[in-house]
py3Dmol code that shows the C-alpha trace and the ligand (Angstrom):
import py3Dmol

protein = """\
ATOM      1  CA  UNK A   1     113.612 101.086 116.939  1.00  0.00           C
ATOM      2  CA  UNK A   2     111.501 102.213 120.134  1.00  0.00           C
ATOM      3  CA  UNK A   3     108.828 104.223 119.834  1.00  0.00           C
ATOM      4  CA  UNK A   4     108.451 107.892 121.747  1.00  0.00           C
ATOM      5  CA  UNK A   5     106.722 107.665 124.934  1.00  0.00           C
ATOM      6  CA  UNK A   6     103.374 110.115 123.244  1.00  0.00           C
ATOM      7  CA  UNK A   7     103.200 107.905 120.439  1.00  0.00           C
ATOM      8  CA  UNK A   8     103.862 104.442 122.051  1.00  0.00           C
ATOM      9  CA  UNK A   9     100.738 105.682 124.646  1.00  0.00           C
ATOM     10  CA  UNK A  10      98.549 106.878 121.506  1.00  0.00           C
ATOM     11  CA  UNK A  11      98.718 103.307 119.688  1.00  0.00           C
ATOM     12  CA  UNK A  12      97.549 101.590 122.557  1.00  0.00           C
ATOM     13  CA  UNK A  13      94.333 103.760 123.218  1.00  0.00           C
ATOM     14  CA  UNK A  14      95.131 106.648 125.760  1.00  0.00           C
ATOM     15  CA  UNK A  15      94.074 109.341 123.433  1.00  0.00           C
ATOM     16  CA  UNK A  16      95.928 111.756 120.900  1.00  0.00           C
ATOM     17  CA  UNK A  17      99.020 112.840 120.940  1.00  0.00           C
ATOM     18  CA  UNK A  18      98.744 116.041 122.650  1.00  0.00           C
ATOM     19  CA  UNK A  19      96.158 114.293 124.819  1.00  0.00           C
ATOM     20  CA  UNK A  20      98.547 111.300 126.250  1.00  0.00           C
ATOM     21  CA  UNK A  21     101.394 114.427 126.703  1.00  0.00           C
ATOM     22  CA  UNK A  22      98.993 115.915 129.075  1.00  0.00           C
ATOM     23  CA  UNK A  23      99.063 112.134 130.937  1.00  0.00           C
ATOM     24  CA  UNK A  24     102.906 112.527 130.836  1.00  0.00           C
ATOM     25  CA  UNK A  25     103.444 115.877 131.946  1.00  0.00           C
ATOM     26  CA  UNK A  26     100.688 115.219 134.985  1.00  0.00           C
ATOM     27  CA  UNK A  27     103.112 112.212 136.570  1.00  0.00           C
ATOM     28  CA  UNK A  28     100.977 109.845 135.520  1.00  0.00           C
ATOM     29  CA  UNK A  29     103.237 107.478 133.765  1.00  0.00           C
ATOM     30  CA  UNK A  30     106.034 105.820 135.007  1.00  0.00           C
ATOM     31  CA  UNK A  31     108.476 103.922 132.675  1.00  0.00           C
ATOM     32  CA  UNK A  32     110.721 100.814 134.043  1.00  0.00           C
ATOM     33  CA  UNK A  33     109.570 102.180 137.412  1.00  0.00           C
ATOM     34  CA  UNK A  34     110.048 105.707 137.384  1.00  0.00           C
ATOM     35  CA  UNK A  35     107.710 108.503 136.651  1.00  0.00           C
ATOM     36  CA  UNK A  36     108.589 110.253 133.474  1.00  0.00           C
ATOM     37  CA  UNK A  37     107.422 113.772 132.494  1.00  0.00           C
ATOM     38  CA  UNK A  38     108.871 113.452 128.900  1.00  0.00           C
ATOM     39  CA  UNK A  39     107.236 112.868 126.345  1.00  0.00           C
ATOM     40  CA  UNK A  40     109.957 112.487 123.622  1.00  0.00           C
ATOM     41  CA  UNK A  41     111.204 109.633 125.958  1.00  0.00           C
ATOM     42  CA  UNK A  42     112.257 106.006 123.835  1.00  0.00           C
ATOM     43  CA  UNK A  43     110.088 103.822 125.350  1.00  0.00           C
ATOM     44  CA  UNK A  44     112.311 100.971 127.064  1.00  0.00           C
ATOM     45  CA  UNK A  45     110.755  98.789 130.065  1.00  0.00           C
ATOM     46  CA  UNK A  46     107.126  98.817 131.387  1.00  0.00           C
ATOM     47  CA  UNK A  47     104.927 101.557 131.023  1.00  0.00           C
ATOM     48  CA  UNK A  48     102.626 101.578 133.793  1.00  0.00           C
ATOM     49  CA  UNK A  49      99.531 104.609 133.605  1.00  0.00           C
ATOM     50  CA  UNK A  50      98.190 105.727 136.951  1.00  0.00           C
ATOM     51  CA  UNK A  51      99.751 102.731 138.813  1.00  0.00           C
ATOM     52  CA  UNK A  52      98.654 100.251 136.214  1.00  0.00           C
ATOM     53  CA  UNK A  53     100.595  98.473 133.586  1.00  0.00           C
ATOM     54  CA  UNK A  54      99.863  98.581 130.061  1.00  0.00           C
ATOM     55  CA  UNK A  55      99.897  95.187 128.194  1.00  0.00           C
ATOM     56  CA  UNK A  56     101.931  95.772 125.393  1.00  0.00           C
ATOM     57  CA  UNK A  57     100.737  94.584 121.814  1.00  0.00           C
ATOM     58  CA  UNK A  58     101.701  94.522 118.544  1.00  0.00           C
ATOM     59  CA  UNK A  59     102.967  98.906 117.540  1.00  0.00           C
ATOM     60  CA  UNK A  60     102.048  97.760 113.798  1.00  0.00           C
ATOM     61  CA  UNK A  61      99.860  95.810 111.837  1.00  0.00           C
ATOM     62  CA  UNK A  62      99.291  95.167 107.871  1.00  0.00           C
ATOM     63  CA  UNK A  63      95.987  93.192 107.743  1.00  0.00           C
ATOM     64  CA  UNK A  64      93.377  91.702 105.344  1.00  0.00           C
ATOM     65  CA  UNK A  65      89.669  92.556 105.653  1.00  0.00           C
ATOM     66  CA  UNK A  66      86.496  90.728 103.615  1.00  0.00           C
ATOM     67  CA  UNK A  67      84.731  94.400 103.726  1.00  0.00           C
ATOM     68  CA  UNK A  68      81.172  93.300 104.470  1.00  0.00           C
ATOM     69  CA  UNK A  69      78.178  95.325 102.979  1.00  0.00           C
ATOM     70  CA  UNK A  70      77.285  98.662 105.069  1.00  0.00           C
ATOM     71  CA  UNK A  71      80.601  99.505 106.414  1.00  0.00           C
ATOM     72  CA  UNK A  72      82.011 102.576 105.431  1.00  0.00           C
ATOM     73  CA  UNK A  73      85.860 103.626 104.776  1.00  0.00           C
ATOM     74  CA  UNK A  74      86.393 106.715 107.265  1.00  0.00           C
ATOM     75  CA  UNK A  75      86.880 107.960 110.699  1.00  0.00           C
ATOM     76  CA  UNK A  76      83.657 110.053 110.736  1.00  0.00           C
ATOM     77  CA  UNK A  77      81.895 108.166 113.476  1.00  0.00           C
ATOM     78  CA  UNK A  78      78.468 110.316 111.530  1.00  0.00           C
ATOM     79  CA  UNK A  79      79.167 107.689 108.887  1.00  0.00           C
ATOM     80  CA  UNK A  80      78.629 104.540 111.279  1.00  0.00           C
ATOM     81  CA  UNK A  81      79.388 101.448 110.755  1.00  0.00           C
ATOM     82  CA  UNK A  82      82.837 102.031 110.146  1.00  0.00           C
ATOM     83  CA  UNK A  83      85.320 100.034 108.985  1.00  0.00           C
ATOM     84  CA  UNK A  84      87.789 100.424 112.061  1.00  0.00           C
ATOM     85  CA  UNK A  85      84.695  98.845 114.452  1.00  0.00           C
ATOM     86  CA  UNK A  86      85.348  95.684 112.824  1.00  0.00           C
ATOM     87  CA  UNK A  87      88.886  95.721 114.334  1.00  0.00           C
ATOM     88  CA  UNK A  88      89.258  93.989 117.523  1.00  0.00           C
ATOM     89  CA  UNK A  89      91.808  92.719 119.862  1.00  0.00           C
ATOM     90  CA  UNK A  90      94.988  93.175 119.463  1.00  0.00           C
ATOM     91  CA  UNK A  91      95.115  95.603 116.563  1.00  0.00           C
ATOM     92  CA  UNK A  92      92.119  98.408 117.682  1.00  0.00           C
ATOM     93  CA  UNK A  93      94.101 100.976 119.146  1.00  0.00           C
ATOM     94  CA  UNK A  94      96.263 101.212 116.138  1.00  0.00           C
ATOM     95  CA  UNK A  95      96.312 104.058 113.984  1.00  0.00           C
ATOM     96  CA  UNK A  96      95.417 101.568 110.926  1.00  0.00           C
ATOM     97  CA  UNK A  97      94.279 103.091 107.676  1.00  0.00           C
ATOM     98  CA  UNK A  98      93.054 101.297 104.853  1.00  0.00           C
ATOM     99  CA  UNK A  99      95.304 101.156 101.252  1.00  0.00           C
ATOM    100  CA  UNK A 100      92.486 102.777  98.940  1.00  0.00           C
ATOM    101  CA  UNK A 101      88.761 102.711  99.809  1.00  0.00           C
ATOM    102  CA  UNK A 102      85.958 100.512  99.074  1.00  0.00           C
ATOM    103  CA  UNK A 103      82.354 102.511  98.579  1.00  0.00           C
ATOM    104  CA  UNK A 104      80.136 101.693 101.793  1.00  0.00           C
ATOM    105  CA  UNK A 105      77.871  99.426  99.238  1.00  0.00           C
ATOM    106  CA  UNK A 106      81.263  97.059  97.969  1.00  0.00           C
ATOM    107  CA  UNK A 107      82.150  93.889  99.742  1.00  0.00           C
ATOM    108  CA  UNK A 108      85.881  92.586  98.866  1.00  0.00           C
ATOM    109  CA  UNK A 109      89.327  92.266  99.936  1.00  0.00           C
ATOM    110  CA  UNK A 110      90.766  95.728 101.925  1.00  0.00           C
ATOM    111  CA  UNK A 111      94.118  96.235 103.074  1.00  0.00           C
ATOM    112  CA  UNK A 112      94.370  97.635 106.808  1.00  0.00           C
ATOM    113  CA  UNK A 113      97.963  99.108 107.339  1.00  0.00           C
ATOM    114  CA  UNK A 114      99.778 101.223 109.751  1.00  0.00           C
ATOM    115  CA  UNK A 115     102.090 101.091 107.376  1.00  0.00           C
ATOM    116  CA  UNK A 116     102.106 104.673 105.445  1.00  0.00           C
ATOM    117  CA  UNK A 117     104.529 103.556 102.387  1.00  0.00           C
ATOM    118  CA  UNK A 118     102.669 100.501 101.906  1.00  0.00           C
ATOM    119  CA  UNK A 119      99.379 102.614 101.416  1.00  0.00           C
ATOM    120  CA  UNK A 120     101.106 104.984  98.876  1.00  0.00           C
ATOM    121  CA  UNK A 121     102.658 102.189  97.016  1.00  0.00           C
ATOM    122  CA  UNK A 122      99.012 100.304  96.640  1.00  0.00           C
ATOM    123  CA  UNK A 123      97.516 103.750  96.006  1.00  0.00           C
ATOM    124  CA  UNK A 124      99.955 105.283  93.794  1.00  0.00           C
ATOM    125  CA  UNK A 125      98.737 105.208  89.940  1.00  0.00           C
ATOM    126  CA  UNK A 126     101.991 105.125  88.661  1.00  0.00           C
ATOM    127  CA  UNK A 127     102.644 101.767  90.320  1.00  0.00           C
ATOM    128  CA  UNK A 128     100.021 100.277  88.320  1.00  0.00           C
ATOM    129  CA  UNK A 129      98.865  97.167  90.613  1.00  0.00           C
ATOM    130  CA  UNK A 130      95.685  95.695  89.231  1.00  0.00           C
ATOM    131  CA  UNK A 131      92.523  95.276  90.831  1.00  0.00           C
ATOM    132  CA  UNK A 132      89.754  92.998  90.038  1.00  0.00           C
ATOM    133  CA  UNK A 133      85.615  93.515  90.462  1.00  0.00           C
ATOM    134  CA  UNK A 134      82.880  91.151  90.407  1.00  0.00           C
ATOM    135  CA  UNK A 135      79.987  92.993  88.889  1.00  0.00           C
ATOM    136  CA  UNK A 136      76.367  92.540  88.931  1.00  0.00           C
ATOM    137  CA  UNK A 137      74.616  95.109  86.712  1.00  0.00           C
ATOM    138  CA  UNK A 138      71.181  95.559  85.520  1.00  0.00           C
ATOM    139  CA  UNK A 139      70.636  96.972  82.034  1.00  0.00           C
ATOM    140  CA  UNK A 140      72.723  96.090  78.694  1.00  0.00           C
ATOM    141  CA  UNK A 141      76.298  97.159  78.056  1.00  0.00           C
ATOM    142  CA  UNK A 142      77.081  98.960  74.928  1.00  0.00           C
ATOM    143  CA  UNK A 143      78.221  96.819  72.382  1.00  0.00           C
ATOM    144  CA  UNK A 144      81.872  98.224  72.116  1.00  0.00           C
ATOM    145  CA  UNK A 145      82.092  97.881  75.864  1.00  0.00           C
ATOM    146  CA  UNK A 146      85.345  95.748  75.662  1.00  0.00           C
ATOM    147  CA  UNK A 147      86.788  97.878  73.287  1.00  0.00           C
ATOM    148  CA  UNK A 148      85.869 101.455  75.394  1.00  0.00           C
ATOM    149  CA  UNK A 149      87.394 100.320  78.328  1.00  0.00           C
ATOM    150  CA  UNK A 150      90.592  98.956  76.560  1.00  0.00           C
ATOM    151  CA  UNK A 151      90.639 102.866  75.319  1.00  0.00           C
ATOM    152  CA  UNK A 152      89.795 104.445  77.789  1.00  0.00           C
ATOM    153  CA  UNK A 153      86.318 106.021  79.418  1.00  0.00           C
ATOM    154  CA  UNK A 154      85.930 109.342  79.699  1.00  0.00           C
ATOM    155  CA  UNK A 155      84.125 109.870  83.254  1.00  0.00           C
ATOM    156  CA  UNK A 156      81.727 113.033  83.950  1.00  0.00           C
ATOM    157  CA  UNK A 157      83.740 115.618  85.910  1.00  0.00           C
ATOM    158  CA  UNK A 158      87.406 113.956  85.347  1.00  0.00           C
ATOM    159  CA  UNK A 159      89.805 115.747  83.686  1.00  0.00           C
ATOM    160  CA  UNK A 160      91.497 112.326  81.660  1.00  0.00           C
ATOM    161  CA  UNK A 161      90.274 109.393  80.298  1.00  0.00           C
ATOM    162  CA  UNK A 162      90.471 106.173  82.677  1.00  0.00           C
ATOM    163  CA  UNK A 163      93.584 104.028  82.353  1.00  0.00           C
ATOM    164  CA  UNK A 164      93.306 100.928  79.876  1.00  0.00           C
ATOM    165  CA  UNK A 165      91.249  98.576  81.768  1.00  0.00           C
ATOM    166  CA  UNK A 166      90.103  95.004  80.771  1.00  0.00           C
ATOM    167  CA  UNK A 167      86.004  94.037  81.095  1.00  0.00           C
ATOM    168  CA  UNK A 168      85.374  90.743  80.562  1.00  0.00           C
ATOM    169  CA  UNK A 169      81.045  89.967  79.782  1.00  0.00           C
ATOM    170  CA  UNK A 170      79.699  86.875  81.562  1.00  0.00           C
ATOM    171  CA  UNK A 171      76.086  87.477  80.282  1.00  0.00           C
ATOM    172  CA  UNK A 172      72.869  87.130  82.195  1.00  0.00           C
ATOM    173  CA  UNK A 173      72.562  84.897  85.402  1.00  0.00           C
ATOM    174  CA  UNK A 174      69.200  82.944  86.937  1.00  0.00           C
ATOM    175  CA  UNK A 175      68.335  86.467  89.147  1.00  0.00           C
ATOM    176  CA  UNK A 176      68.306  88.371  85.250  1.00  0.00           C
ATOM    177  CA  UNK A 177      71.063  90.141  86.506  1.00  0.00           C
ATOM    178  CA  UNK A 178      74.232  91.372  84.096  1.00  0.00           C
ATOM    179  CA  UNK A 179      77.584  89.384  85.399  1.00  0.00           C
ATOM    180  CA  UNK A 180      80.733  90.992  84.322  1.00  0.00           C
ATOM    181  CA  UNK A 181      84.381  91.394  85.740  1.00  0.00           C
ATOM    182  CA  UNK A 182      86.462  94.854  85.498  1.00  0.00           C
ATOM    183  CA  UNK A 183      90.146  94.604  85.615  1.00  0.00           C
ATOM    184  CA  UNK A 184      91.378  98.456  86.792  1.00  0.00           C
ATOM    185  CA  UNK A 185      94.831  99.961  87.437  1.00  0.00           C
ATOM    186  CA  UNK A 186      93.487 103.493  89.301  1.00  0.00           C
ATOM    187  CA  UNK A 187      91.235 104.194  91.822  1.00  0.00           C
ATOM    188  CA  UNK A 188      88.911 107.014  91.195  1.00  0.00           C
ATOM    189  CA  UNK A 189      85.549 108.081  93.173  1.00  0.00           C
ATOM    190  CA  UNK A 190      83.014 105.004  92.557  1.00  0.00           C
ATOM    191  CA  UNK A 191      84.939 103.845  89.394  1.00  0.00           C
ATOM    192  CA  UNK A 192      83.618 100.684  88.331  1.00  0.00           C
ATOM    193  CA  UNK A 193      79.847 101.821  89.006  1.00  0.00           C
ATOM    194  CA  UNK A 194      81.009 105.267  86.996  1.00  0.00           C
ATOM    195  CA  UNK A 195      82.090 103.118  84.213  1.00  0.00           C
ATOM    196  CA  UNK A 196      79.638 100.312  83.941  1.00  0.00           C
ATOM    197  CA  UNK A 197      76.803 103.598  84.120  1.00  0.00           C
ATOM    198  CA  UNK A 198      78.748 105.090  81.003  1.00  0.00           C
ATOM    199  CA  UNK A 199      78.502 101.540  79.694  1.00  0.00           C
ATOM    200  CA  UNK A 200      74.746 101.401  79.629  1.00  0.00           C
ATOM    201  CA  UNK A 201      74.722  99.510  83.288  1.00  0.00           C
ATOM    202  CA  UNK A 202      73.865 100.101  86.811  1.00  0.00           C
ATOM    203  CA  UNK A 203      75.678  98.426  89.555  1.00  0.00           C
ATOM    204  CA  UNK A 204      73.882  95.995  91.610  1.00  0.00           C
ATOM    205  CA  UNK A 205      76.538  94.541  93.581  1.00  0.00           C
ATOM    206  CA  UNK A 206      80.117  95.100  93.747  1.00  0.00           C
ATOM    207  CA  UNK A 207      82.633  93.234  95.279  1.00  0.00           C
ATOM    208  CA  UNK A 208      86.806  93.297  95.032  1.00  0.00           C
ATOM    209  CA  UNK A 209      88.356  89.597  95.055  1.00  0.00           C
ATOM    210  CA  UNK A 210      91.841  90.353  93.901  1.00  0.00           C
ATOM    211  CA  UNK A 211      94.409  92.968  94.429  1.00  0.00           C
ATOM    212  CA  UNK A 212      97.247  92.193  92.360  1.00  0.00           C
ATOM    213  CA  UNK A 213      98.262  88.539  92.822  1.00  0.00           C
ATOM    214  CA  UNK A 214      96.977  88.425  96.055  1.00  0.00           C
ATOM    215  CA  UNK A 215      92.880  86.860  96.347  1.00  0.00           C
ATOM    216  CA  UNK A 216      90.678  87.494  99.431  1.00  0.00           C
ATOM    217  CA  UNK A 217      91.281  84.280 101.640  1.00  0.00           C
ATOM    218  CA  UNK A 218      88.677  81.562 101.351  1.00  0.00           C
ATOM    219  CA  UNK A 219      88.651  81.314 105.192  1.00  0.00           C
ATOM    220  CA  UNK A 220      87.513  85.230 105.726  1.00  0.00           C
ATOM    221  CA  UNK A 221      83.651  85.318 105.583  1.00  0.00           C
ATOM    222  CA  UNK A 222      82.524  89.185 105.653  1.00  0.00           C
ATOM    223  CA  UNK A 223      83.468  90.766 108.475  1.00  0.00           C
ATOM    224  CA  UNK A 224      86.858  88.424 109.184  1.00  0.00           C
ATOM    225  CA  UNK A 225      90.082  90.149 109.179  1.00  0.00           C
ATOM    226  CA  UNK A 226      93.993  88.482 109.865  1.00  0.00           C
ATOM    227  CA  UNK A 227      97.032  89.476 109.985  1.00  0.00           C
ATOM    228  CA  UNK A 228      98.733  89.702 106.396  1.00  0.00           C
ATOM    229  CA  UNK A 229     101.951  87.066 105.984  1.00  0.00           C
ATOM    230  CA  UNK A 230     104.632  88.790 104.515  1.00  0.00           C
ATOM    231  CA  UNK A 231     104.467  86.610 101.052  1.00  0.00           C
ATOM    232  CA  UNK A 232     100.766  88.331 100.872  1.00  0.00           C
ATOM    233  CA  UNK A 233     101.767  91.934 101.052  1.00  0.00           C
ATOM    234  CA  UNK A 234     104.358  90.489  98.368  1.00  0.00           C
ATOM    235  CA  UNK A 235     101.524  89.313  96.401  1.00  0.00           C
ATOM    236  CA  UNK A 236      99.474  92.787  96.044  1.00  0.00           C
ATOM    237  CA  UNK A 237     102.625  93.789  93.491  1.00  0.00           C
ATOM    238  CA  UNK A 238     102.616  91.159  91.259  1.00  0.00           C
ATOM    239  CA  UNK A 239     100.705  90.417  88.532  1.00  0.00           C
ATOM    240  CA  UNK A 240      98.864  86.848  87.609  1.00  0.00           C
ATOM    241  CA  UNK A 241      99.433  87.597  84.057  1.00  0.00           C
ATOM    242  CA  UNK A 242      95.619  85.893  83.221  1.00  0.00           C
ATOM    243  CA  UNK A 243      94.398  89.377  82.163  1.00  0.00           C
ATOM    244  CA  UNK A 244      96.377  91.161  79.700  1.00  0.00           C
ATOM    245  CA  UNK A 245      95.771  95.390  80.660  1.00  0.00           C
ATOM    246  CA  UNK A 246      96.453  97.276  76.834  1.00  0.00           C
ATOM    247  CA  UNK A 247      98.893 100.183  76.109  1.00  0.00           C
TER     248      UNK A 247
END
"""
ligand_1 = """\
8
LIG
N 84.686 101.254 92.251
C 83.525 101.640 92.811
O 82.660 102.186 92.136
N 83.346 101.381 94.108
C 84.240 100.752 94.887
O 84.000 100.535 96.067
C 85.461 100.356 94.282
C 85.647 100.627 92.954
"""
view = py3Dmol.view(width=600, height=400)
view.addModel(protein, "pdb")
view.setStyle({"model": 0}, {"cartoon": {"style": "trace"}})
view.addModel(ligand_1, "xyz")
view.setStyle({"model": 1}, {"stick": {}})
view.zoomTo()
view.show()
């Protein structure tokens, strides 16, 4: 389906909606040739912008980010380095959002969609998908802390206890640091560091390798991003079955 003349000019970078209407409305934009003052217009043909032509690219993009450390989830450019600046050519004029956050201080996989029912499906809690966190903690978890999570945490300020979750214990590595790996099926405010503090921990470094089926690509050092194949997006539904989530 073609796109509307205000929002096929706001994709590719000329502003806002009602700022790329003022464009249209001004003459500035012709379409196939002609100028055209409406901005409800199906875009059809080249769209040329004060006499020059605008390079099409892609109108919509699903891709997969390694989050690096220090980047943070939002549009606030007062919370620099964002997330978006890591999106180049020929996906940074899309309105991409990303499916669920990751805290400034968490490295991992992040979906980047334009896609709006893609980012309630991955977001809703009633769909369930699983995600999994590497954890470094310092301190020692409680010794039920298999058995609290498999219950259920209750978290300062929330109203219910977390979903079932699975914790596996790796013990202590060389740098004396706790290694553990949270399995989770929700996505509340700074979860796993909420959790491993009721646990007796303190998160040193977190980082998401796995949503649903789908593992961050090998070939994406922090900072890389591609386009997600369509088997991928597949992926983030289904479940390995190597972690079995209680209740
Ligand atoms: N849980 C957290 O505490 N932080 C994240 O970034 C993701 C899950």
């Amino acid at each position: 389906m073609s796109e509307r003349l205000d929002a096929w000019l706001s994709h590719r970078g000329f502003g806002t909606r009602s700022e790329v209407r003022l464009l249209v409305r001004a003459g500035r934009v012709r379409v196939a040739g002609a100028v055209c003052r409406d901005q409800g217009h199906h875009v059809a043909g080249a769209v040329a912008v004060d006499g020059v032509e605008v390079v099409d690219g892609p109108s919509a993009a699903t891709l997969l980010l390694h989050k690096p450390l220090g980047h943070a989830c939002s549009h606030d450019p007062r919370e620099a380095p964002l997330v978006e600046e890591l999106v180049g050519a020929p996906w940074a004029a899309l309105p991409l959002e990303s499916a669920g956050r990751l805290d400034r201080d968490t490295s991992g996989l992040l979906v980047l969609t334009t896609d709006g029912q893609l980012i309630h499906s991955l977001t809703n809690p009633r769909r369930h998908v699983s995600k999994r966190y590497r954890v470094a903690y310092r301190g020692r978890l409680s010794a039920h802390a298999i058995e609290r999570c498999a219950r259920g945490l209750r978290l300062e300020g929330d109203d219910a206890a977390t979903l079932p979750a699975v914790l596996e214990i790796h013990g202590e590595d060389t740098d004396g640091l706790g290694r553990c790996t949270l399995h989770l099926r929700e996505g509340r405010y700074h979860q796993v560091r909420r959790m491993i503090a009721e646990l007796g921990g303190e998160v040193v470094r977190l980082h998401r390798d796995r949503i649903g089926a789908l593992v961050l690509p090998g070939e994406l050092a922090p900072g890389g991003l591609r386009e997600a194949e369509p088997d991928e997006v597949a992926a983030l539904f289904r479940e390995v079955g190597d972690v079995e989530f209680p209740g």
